[in-house]
C-alpha positions as CSV (number, residue, x, y, z in Angstrom):
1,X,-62.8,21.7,12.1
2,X,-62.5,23.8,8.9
3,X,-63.5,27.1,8.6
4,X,-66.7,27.5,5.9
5,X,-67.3,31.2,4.9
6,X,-69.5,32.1,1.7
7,X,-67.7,33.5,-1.1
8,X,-68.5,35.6,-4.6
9,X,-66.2,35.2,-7.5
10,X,-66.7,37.3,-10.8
11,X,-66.9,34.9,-14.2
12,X,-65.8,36.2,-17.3
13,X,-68.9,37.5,-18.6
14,X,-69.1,39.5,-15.3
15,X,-71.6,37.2,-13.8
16,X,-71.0,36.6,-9.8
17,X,-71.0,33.2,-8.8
18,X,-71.8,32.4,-5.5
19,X,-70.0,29.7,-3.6
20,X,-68.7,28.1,0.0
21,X,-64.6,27.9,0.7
22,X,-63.7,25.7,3.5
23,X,-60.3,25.9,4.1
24,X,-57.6,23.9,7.1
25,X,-58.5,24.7,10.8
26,X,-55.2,26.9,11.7
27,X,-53.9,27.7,8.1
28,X,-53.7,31.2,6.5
29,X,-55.6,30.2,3.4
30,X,-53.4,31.5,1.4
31,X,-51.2,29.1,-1.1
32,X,-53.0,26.2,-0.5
33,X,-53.9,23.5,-3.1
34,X,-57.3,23.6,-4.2
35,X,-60.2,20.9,-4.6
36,X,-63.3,22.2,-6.1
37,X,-66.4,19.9,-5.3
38,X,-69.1,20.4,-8.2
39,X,-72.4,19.9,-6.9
40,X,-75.0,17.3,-9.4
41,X,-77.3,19.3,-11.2
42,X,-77.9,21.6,-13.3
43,X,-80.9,22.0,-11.7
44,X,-80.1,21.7,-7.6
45,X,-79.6,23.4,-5.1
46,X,-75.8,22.4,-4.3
47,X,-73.6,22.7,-1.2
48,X,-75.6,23.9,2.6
49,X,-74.2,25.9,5.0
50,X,-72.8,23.5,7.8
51,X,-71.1,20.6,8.5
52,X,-70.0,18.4,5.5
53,X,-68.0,15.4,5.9
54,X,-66.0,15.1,2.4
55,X,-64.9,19.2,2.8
56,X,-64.2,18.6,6.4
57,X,-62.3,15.5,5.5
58,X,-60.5,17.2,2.6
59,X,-59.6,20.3,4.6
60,X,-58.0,18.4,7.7
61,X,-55.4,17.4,4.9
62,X,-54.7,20.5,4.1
63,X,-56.6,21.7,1.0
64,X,-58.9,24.7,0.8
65,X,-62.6,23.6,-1.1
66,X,-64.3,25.3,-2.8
67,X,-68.3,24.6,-3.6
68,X,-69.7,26.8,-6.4
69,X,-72.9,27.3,-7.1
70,X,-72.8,27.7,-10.5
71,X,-75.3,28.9,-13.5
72,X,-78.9,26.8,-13.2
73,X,-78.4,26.2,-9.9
74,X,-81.8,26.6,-8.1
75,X,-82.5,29.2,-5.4
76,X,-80.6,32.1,-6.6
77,X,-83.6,33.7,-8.7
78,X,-85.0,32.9,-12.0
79,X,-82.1,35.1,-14.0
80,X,-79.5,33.3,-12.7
81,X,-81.5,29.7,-13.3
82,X,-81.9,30.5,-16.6
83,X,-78.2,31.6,-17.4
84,X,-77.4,28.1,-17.0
């Protein structure tokens, strides 16, 4: 199974957007090709800690995911809800 660890990644503006990286049981994570999985929204919550079929699917083929959880989405305060 692919590892799943929360990450933070600065936009331009400065603004940090939170997000989950899964990347291949047994790689280095580093120099891998790179799938990014937007959630539907604006206004949901978007990927859950734990198991997720498509991630787990996509990182047993080698790619690292990445699930952002970008501006609007819900549970991350009312600032960040309303930058969206």
């Amino acid at each position: 199974m692919g590892r799943q660890q929360p990450v933070r990644y600065k936009a331009r503006d400065g603004l940090d957007i939170p997000g989950l990286l899964t990347l291949p049981p047994g790689g280095k994570g580093k120099g891998l090709p790179l799938v990014v999985l937007v959630h539907g929204g604006p206004y949901l919550r978007g990927a859950t800690w734990g198991w997720n079929g498509q991630t787990q699917f996509l990182a047993s083929r080698g790619y690292a995911v990445l699930q952002p959880e970008f501006r609007g989405s819900t549970g991350f305060g009312w600032a960040y809800f309303r930058a969206g």
